[in-house]
Phi, psi and omega in degrees: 000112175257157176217132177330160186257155152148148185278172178288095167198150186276146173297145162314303175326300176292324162296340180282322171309296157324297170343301205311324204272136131330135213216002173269194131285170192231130166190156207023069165063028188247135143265154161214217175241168182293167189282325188277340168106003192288142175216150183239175193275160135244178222209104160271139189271023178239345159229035169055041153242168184303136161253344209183140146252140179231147182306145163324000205347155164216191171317330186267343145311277180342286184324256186001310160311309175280327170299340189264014206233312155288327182296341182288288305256295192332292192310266177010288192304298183293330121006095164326158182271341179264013181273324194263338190305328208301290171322303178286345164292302156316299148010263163325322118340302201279290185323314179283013109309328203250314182346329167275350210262308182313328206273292181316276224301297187302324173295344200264339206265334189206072133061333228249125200327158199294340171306261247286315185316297205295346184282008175234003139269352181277303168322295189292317202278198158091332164289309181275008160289315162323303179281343168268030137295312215252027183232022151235008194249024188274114189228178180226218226167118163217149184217227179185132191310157192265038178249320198085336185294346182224138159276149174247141135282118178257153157218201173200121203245160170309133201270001167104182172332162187205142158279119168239144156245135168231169216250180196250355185264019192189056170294350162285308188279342193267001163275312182286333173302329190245319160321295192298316192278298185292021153278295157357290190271012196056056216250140174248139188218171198210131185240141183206085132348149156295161178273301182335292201238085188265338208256001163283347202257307178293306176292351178264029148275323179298317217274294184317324175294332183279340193257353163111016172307115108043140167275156162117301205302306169222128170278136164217140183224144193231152196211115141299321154287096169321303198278358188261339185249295183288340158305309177287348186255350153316309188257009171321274181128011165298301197292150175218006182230163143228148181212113215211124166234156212121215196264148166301330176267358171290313183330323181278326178295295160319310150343294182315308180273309192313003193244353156300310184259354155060066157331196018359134188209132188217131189222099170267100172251214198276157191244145159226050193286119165265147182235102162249132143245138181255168196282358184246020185302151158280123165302288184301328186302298277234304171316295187312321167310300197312309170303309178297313187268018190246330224248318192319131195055025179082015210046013142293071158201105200002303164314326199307151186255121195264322142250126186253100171283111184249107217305137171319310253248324184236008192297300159338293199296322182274351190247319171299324205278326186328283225282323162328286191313299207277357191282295201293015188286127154261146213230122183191184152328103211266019164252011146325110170302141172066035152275116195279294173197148196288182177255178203300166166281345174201160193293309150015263184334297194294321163323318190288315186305319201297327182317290191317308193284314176317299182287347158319300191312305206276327164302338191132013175265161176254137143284102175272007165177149189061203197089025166179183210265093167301158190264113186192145163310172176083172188248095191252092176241137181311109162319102184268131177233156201213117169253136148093041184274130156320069209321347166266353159331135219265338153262349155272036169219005167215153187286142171319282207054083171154163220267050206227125199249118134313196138217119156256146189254157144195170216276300169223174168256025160257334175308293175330315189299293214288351165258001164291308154310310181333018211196146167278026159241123203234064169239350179192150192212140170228155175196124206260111175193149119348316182269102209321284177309352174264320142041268196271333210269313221277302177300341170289318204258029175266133169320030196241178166279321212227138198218109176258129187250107188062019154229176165274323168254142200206044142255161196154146215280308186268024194241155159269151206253110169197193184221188188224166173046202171334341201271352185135161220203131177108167159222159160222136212078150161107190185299321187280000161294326167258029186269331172295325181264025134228155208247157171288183145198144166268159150226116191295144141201134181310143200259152196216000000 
């Protein structure tokens, strides 16, 4: 394991980039300070220092927020469909202009190499090209009742304010995600950033307010106390969508109050992706997969392949070839040149793995490589591959999040379904074979939304992005994204 040189201090570059960025809350087209006047730190996690204190919010932010989001929604609504594509275009633009400054700011704020930032700001602007395509295409329908006596005129309208929360391991891109279709569909919002990663979120306020958004239209309070933000705009009676990616049980807790105000609800929650090769699989195609869905993002990601089922004949052969790939990974700072992966986002994070990889070990598993901490400032942990894991280990029923491969071997494929199926989380699976017809058999009957075949990867802008089961209610991206930001209306009228 090798790792870049160079000492634990945030770049000159990077602290200048940051300055740049607004740190308040934002409402009605206002930046200010929090109401209580509070502000918390931020932390880049590769050499554990402070980059940004950004303001606190608390309720009486919230209030503000919502009221202002309701007092826009009508005008707002009421926005040509090309004023607003116009705008999420311009957007869009402007972020793909920005991309190294965008890119420095997210490595600096959640670790994750600088390569890898920029390829999730091209990623993130790219929902709003999408959607500002797809905020002129909002059509309805008309037809007639099966009597011939009423015409029905379908249309279709915005579902009104929307709460969006987003999680800290894709700050850009899990803002743009939720962003664009309600603006699109013409949705007025109150926004709650991770506490983790705020300052990628702040700056895509900026890049809107330049591109010409409406004051009002998007809010943002940024919080160490979630529920001190998002409670109060659950039970406003304003808000009428929530759009929430995170762990299923906050996913549930929302639930819970949306169902009070009998809410619209879009829930991207927690993962457990099962990755199978099967024995007539390409081994090298199969590595390579493994790596894109195991690394991405140091494996802080919903998406991350959590378990690896590996046909017996080859798991030995496929867990050394692995263990080669993640061994030669370089692991530093990931705004460094030839840093592979960054560090974890918080000492938490690093605690679990360590939790996770000690009970493999102690159920029968081997390390074949990594399986500790290197000695370096930051929260860092060693690419790992763990053979011959034991199926009640303790990961295999939670996500990892972190850069730690399992390998389970098993036997047939009704073994592989049923443990693969095994878990209340359904958002995503891979599965690496040759054999056409096992393919089409193997991928209907995995419990998931998304199912990548011989590849790692299955996000993209145009696919819809969801789960089943535990994992979330909803989609997001593809033609059905912005259908979550609209509500029908009919109008009967009689033929005379």
């Amino acid at each position: 394991m090798t790792a870049p040189t160079g000492t634990a201090r945030t770049s000159d570059r990077a602290r200048q980039v940051i300055d740049g960025v607004h740190t308040g809350v934002f409402i009605d087209g206002q930046w200010s300070e929090a109401a209580s006047g509070a502000r918390f730190d931020v932390v880049n996690p590769a050499t554990e220092e402070v980059i940004a204190t950004v303001a606190d919010g608390g309720p009486e932010d919230a209030r503000r927020a919502i009221e202002t989001a309701g007092r826009v929604q009508a005008q707002w609504a009421r926005t040509a469909p090309r004023e607003r594509s116009e705008i999420l275009r311009r957007a869009y633009d402007a972020i793909m202009e920005r991309q190294n400054d965008l890119a420095l700011i997210m490595t600096t704020e959640m670790g994750k190499p600088l390569a890898e930032a920029k390829g999730e700001v091209a990623y993130a602007a790219e929902f709003f090209r999408w959607f500002s395509e797809e905020a002129v295409r909002i059509g309805g329908d008309q037809t007639s009742t099966g009597d011939g006596k009423t015409r029905v005129l379908v249309s279709r309208e915005p579902v009104g304010p929307c709460v969006l929360v987003t999680p800290w391991n894709f700050p850009l891109a899990m803002g743009t995600r939720k962003i664009g279709p309600a603006l699109a569909a013409g949705c007025t919002i109150v926004f709650k950033p991770s506490n983790l990663t705020p300052l990628s979120s702040l700056a895509l306020v900026d890049i809107l307010v330049e591109a010409g958004l409406p004051d009002g239209v998007l809010n943002v309070v940024t919080t160490t106390d979630p529920s001190a933000v998002v409670s109060p705009w659950m039970s406003s009676g304003i808000a009428r969508k929530i759009s929430f990616t995170g762990s299923t049980a906050v996913g549930v807790r929302l639930l819970e109050q949306a169902a009070e105000h009998v809410m619209r609800s879009s829930m991207e929650l927690g993962g457990n992706a099962p990755f199978i090769v099967f024995e007539d699989a390409d081994l090298d195609r199969a590595v390579d997969g493994a790596v894109a869905a195991k690394m991405r993002n140091m494996g802080e990601a919903c998406t991350a392949a959590n378990r690896l089922f590996v046909h017996r004949s080859i798991a030995d052969d496929f867990a050394q070839r692995l263990a080669a790939r993640l061994g030669d990974l370089a692991v530093g700072d990931g705004a460094e040149d030839g840093t592979d992966v960054g560090p974890l986002v918080e000492p938490k994070a690093l605690t679990k793995v360590q939790e996770l990889v000690d009970d493999a070990v102690s159920r029968g598993a081997t390390v074949v490589c990594g399986g500790s901490r290197p000695d370096r400032p930051g929260y860092f942990y060693r690419p790992t591959v763990l053979s011959g894991v034991d199926p009640g280990s303790e990961l295999m029923d939670q996500e990892i999040f972190g850069p730690v491969a399992p390998v389970i071997p098993f036997d047939t494929e009704e073994d592989v379904l049923r443990m693969a199926n095994d878990t209340p989380w359904g958002l995503v699976g891979y599965l690496f074979t040759q054999d056409v017809d096992r393919s089409f058999r193997v991928g209907e009957r995995l419990e998931v939304g998304m199912v990548g075949l011989n590849t790692g990867i299955v996000s993209n802008p145009a696919a819809p992005f969801g789960g089943v089961k535990a994992s979330g209610i909803g989609r997001e991206g593809g033609r059905v994204g912005i259908d979550e930001f609209l509500e029908y209306k009919y109008l009967a009228v009689p033929r005379v």
